[in-house]
Every structure is written in C-alpha cells, then in structure tokens.
DSSP file (Angstrom, degrees, kcal/mol; ACC not computed):
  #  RESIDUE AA STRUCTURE BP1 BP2  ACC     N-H-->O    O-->H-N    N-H-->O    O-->H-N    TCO  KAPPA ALPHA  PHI   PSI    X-CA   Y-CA   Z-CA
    1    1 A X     >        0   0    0      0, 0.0     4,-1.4     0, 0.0     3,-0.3   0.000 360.0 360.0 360.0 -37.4  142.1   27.7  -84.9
    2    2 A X  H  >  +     0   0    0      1,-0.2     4,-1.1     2,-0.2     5,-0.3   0.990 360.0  54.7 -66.9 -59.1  143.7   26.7  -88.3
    3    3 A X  H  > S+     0   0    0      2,-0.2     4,-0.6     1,-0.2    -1,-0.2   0.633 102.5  50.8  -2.0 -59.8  142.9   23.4  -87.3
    4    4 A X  H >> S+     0   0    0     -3,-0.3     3,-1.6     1,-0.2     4,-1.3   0.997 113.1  43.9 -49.5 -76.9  139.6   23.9  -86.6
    5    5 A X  H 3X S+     0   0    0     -4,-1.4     4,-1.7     1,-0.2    -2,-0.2   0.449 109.3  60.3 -56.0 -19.8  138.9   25.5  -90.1
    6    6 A X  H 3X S+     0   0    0     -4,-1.1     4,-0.6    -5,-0.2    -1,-0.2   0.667 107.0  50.3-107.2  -3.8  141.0   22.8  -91.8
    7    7 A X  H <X S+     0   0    0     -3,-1.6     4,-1.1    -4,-0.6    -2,-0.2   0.651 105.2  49.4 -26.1 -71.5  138.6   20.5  -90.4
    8    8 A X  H  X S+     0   0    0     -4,-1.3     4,-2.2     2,-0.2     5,-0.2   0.974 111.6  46.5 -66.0 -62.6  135.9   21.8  -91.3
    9    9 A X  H  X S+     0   0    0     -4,-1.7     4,-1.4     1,-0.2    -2,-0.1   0.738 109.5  57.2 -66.2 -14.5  136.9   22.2  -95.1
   10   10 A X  H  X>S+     0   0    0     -4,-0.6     4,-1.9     2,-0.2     5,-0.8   0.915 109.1  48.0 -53.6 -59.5  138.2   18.6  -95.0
   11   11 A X  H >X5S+     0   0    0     -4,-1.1     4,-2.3     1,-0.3     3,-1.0   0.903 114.8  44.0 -43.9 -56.7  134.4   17.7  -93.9
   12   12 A X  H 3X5S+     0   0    0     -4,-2.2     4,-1.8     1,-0.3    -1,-0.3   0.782 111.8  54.4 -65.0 -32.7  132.8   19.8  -96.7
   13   13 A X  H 3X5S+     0   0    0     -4,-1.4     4,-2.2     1,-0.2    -1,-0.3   0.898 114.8  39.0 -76.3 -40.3  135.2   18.4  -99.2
   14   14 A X  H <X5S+     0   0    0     -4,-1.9     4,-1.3    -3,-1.0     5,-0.3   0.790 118.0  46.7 -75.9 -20.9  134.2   14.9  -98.2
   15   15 A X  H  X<S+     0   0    0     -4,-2.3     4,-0.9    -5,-0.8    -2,-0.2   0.968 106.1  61.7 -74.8 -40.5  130.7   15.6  -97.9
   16   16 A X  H  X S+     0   0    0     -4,-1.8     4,-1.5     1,-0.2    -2,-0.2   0.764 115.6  31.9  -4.3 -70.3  130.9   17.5 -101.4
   17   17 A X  H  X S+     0   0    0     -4,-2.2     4,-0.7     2,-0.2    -1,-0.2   0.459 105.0  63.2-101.1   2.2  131.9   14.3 -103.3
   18   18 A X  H  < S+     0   0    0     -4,-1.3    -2,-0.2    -5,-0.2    -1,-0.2   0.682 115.1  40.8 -91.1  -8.8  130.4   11.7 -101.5
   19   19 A X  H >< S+     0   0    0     -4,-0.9     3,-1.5    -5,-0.3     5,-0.3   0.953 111.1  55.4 -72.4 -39.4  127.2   13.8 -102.9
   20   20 A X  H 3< S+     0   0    0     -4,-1.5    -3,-0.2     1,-0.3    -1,-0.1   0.717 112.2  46.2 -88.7 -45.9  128.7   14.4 -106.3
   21   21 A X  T 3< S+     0   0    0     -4,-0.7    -1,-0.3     4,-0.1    -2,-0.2   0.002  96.5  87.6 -98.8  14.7  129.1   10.6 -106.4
   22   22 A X  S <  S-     0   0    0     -3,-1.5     3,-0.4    -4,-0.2    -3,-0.1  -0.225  99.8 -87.3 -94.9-163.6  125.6    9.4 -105.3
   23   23 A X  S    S+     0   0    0      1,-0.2    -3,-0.1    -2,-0.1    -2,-0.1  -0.044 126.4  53.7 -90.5  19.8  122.5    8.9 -107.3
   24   24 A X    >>  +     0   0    0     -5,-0.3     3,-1.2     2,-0.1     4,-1.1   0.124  58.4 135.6-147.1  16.9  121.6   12.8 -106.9
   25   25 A X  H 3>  +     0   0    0     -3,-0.4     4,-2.1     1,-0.3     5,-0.3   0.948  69.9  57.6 -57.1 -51.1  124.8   14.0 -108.1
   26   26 A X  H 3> S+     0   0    0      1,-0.2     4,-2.0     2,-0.2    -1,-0.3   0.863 103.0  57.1 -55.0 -27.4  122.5   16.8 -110.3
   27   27 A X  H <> S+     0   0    0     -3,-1.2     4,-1.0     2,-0.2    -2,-0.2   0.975 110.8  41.2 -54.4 -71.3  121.1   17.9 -107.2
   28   28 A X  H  X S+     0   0    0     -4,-1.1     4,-3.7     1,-0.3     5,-0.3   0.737 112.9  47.0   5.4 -75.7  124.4   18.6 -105.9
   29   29 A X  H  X S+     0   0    0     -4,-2.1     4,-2.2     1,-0.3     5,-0.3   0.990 106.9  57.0 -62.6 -52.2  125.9   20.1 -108.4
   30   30 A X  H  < S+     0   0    0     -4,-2.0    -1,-0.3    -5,-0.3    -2,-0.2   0.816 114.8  52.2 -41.8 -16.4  122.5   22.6 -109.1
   31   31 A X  H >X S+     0   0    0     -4,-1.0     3,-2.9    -5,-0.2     4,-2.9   0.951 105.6  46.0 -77.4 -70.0  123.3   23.5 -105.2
   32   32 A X  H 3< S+     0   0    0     -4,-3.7     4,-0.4     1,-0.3    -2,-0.2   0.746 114.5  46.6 -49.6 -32.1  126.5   24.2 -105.6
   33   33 A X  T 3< S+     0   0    0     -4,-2.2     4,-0.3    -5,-0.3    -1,-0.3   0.369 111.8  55.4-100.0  20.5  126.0   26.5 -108.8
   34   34 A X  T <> S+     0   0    0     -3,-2.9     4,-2.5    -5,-0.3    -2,-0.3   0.597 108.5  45.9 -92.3 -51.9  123.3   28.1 -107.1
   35   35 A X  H  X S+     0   0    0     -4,-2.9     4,-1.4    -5,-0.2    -3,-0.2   0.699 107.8  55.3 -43.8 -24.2  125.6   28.9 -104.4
   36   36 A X  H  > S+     0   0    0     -4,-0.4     4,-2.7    -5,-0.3     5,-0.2   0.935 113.2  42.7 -91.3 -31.2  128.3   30.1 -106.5
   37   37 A X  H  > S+     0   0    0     -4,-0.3     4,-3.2     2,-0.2     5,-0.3   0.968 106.2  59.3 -30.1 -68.9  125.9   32.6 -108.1
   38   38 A X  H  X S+     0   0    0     -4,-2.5     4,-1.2     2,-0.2     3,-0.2   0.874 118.7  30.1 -21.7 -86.5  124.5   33.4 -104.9
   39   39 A X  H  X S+     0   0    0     -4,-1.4     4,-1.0     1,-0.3    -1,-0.2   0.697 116.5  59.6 -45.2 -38.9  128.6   34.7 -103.6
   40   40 A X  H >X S+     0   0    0     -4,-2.7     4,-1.5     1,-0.2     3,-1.1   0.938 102.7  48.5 -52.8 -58.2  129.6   35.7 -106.7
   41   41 A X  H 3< S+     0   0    0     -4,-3.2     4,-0.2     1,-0.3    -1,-0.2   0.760 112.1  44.1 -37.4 -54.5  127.0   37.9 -106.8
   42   42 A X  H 3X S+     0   0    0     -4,-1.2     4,-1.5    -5,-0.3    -1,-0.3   0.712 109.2  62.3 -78.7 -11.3  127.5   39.7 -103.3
   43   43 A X  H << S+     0   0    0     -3,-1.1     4,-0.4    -4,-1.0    -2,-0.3   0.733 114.7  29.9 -98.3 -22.2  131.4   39.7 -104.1
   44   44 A X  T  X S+     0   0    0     -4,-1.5     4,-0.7    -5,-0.1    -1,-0.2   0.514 112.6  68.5-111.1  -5.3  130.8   42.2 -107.5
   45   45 A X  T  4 S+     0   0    0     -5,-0.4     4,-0.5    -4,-0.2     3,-0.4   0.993  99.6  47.3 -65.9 -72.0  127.6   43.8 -105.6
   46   46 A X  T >X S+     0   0    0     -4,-1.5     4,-2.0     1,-0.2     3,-1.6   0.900 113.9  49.6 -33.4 -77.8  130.3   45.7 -102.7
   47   47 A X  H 3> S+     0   0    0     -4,-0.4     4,-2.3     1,-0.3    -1,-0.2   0.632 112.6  43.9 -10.3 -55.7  132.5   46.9 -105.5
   48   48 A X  H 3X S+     0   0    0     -4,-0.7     4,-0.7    -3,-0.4    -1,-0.3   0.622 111.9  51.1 -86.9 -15.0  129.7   48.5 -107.6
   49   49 A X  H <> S+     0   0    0     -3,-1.6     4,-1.5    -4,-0.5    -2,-0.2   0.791 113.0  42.7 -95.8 -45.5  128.0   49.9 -105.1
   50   50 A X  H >X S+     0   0    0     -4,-2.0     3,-3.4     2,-0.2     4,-0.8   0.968 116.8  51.7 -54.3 -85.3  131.3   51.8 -103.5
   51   51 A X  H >X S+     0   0    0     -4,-2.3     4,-1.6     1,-0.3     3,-0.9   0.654 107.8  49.4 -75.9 -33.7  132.3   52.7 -107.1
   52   52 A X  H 3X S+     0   0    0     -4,-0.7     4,-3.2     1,-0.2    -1,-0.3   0.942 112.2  49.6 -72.5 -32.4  128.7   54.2 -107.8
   53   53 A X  H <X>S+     0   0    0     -3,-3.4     5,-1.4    -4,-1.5     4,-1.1   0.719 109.9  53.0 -67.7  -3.2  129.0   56.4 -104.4
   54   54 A X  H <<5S+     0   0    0     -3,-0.9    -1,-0.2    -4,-0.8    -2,-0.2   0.947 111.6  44.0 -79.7 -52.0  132.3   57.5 -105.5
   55   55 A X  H  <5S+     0   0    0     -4,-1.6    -2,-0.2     1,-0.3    -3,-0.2   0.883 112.7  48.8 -71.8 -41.9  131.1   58.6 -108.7
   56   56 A X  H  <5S-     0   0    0     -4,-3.2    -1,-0.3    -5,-0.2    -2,-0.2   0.859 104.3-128.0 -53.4 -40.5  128.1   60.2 -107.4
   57   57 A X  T  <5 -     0   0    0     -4,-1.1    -3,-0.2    -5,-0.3    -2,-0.1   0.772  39.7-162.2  91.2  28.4  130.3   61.9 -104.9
   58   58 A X      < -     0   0    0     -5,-1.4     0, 0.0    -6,-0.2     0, 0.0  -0.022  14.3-154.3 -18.9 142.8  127.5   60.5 -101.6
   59   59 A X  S    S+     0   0    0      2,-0.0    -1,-0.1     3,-0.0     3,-0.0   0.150  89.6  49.5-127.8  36.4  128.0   62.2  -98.9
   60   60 A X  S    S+     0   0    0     -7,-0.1     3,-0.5     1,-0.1     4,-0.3   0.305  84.9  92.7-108.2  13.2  126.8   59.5  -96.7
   61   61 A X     >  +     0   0    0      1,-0.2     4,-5.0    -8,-0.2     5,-0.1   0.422  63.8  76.2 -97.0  -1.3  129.0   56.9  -98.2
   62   62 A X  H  > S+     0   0    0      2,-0.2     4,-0.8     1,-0.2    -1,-0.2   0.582  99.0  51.7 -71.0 -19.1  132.0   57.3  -95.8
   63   63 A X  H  4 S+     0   0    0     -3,-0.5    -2,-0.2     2,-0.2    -1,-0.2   0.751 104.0  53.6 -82.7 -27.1  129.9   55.3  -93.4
   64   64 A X  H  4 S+     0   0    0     -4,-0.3    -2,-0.2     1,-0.2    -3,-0.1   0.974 109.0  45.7 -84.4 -54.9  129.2   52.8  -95.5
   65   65 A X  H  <        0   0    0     -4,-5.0    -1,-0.2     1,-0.3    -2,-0.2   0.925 360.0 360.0 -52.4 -33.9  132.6   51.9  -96.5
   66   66 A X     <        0   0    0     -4,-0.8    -1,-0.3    -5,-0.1    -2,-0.2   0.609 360.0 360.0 -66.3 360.0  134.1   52.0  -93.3
C-alpha cells in the first residue's frame, strides 16, 4: 500500500510542475491556493468547533467528537 500512495504523490508531483511550467502556470498556481484555503480551512474548522462545545458544556457534543 505505501507503494501505491507513493505513486500516486510521485504522479501529482509531476503533474503539479509540468503545470507550474506551462503557459497557464497562474492557473495552477490560483488552484492550488484555492485548494490550500479550501483544507486549511476544514483543518482549524474541527478544532473550533470542539473547543466551542467544550466551552458551552453541549451535551450532544460527545457524539460528535467521537
């Protein structure tokens, strides 16, 4: 399986810069910083959202972490 997956990120890496290095390289990149927004976004989202049920003291929010 690591195989697979190191595969994979090989592919996106080549695919990544042969885009980076065409004639559309600002498309690219505006994908790729719309995509890090995008993750970034859901990765501080979880966080704030536990830490606001904490604080509120939910008591439906045991479901939700788990």
């Amino acid at each position: 399986m690591t195989i697979v997956w190191a595969l994979i990120v090989t592919a996106g890496a080549i695919a990544f810069l042969t885009g980076a290095r065409s004639a559309d390289a600002a498309q690219v990149w505006s994908i790729y910083l719309v995509n890090l927004v995008f993750w970034s976004g859901l990765a501080v989202t979880g966080p704030a959202i536990a830490a606001m049920m904490q604080l509120t003291e939910a008591r439906w929010s045991p479901s939700v972490r788990r």
